[in-house]
C-alpha positions, 0 to 999 in steps of 0.5 A: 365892271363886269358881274362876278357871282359865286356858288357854293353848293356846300356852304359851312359855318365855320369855327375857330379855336385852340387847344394847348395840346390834342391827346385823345380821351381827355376834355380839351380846353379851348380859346372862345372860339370864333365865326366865320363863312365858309364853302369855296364860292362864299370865300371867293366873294368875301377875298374879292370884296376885301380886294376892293371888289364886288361879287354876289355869293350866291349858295343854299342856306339852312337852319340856325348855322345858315343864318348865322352864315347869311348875318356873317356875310353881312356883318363884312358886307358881301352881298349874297342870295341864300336860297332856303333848303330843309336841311340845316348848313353845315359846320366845319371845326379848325382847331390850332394845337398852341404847342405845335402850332400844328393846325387841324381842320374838320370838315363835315359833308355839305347839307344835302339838296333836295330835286326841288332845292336843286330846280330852286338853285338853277332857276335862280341863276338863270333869273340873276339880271347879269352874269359875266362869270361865274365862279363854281368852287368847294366840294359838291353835296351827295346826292346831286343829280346826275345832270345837275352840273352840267345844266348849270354850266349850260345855263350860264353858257346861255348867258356867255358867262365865263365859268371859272372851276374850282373842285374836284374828283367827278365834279372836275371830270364832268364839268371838262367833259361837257366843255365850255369851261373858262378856267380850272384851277386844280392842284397838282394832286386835283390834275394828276387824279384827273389824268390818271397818273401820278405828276413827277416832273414839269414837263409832264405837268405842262404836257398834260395841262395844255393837252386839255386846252388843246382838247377843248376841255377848257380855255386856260388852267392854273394849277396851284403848287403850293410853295412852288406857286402856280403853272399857267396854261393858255392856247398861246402859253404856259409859265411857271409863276413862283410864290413869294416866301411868306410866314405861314400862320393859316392855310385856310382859304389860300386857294380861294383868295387866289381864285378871288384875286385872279376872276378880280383881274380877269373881270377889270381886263387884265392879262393872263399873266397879270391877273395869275400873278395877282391870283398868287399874291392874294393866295399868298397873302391868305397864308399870312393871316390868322384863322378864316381871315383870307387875305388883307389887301395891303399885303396881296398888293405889296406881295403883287408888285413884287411878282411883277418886279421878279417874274422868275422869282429869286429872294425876296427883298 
């Protein structure tokens, strides 16, 4: 099976509670929280490894909430590398209104990361004794260098990996101005801030899509639409893949789960369809799981089989 690394440059601790209602100047009493790894590439790895695979988180880690996220990942038994940074990982606060069942994430800036702690980072994934892809996903930490990323999707193009984009804004703009991306997976937000237009209508979607494949800017794109599902784009293709109508009780991780369970397929040798489909069965699967759970295999494969029965959608049995 080909190697599959994560890096998530603004890895968080993330914590869990609820509150009967939120209202402002008043102390909110809340449910014993809970703990769980966050950051976009920590998601991913995790979603992969609930899906039966296996991918190496890799990311900066430090202080007390570093380690916690470091004894998190080994408590589910993803394997990680933390590298050490001075400043302490952030913590990011999802709070559930019981009234409303209404859900509020609060999300702190990334640590930032040190010339050297950046140098640490690039030196250790050009040491990993294998690379094949490597997923890039969550936000970037201020203060980055300027050349940092593209020096880093130089050094994973010096091992032919192929790199898998899951961000946005400058970083998404960058990473598709030095080229050689394998896959991005913006929303239909994420692209039209891209494009610099604001996306109406599909065939407008589509055009833009395969016009960066077309310009080399990537190889293929799958852009998330939410309850709509997902628009494949490759050199040979573009089709619209419908979500499966689930009971949504968290949005956390959605993306990452599908991020997961599409590099997954990719990486066993699945086509594009497949593993896109696979991708959306995953992320559909988060919404039906409590918290930071991401998504539970039974249900990504059950929500799967049905894809692959009705592409073009329709009622789910």
């Amino acid at each position: 099976m080909p190697s599959i690394v994560t890096l998530t440059l603004s890895p968080a601790l993330d914590s869990a509670t609820s509150t009967p209602r939120l209202y402002p100047d008043a102390k909110l009493r809340c449910s014993k929280p809970s703990y769980a790894p966050g950051g976009g590439g920590i998601n991913v790895a995790r979603a992969i490894h609930k899906l039966g695979g296996h991918a190496l988180a890799l990311f900066p880690a430090g202080g007390p909430s570093g380690r916690h996220l470091v004894d998190l990942l080994g408590a589910e038994g993803v394997p990680c590398q933390a590298l050490p940074i001075a400043e302490w990982t952030r913590e990011c606060l999802n709070v559930v209104e019981q009234a409303s069942a209404q859900q509020y994430r609060f999300v702190m800036p990334g640590a930032s990361l040190s010339a050297a702690e950046q140098e640490q980072l690039l030196a250790a994934l050009a040491a990993l004794p294998a690379l094949d892809y490597l997923v890039i996903s969550g936000s970037l930490p201020a203060g980055l260098a300027a050349d940092f990323l593209p020096r880093l999707l130089h050094c994973a193009g010096q091992r032919a990996a192929r790199c898998i984009l899951d961000s946005s804004g400058e970083a998404l703009r960058q990473a598709l101005d030095v080229g050689g991306v394998f896959l991005i997976k913006p929303n239909l937000h994420e692209l039209g801030v891209l494009a610099g237009v604001e996306i109406g209508e599909p065939e407008q979607l589509a055009g833009i899509a395969r016009g960066l494949v077309a310009a080399g800017k990537c190889a293929a794109l799958l852009v998330s639409l939410g309850p709509q599902g997902a628009l494949l784009v490759t050199g040979e293709l573009s089709e619209r893949i419908p979500a499966p109508t689930v009971k949504k009780l968290s949005t956390v991780g959605a993306g990452d789960s599908l991020v997961g369970a599409l590099t997954l397929k990719l990486a066993a040798g699945a086509a594009w369809p497949e593993a896109a489909r696979y991708g959306v069965a995953a992320g559909s699967a988060a919404l039906m799981s409590e918290g930071s759970e991401l998504c539970n295999r039974a249900d990504t494969e059950r929500l799967f089989a049905w894809l692959q029965a009705h592409p073009q959608g329709g009622a789910q049995g």
